[in-house]
C-alpha positions in Angstrom: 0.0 0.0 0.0 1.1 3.4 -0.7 1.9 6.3 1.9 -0.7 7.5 4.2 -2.0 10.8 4.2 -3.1 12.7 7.1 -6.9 13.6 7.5 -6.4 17.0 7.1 -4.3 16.9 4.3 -7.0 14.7 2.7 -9.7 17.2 3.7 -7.7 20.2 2.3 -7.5 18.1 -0.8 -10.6 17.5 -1.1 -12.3 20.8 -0.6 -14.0 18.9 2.6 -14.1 19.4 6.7 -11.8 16.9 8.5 -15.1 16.2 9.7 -17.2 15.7 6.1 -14.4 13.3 5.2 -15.0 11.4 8.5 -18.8 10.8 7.9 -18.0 9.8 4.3 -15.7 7.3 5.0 -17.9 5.9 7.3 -21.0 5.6 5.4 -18.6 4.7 1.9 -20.1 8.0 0.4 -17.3 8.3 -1.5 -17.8 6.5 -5.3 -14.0 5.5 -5.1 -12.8 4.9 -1.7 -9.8 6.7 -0.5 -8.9 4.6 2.7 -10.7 2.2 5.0 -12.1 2.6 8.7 -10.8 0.8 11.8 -13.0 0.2 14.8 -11.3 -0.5 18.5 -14.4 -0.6 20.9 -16.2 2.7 20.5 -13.5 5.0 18.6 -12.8 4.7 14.7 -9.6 5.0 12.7 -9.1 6.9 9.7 -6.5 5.5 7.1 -6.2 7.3 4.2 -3.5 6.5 1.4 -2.1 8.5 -1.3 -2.8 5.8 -3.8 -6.3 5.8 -3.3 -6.7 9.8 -2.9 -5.2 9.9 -6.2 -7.7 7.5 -7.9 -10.7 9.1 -6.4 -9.5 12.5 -7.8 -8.6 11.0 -11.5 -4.7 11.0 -10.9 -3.2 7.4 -11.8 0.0 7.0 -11.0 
């Protein structure tokens, strides 16, 4: 997998909250995913990787 991207970064990217991008992973809003969601008890994980990102916005590597 490629490098991970921090949440903000992602959200910047995106023109989206931290928050927006959150709820959209969550709910696989998204029409090409970006990362995947971790759950440990009652708190979720965001991981977001540059491969994917770049996908979603059209950019293949």
């Amino acid at each position: 997998m490629s490098e991970r991207v921090p949440l903000a970064e992602a959200a910047r990217i995106l023109g989206m909250s931290q928050q927006g991008v959150r709820e959209h992973m969550k709910r696989n809003l998204f029409p090409v995913p970006i990362g995947y969601v971790t759950k440990q008890g009652n708190k979720c994980q965001y991981h977001i990787y540059r491969e994917m990102l770049n996908r979603h916005l059209g950019k293949e590597a």
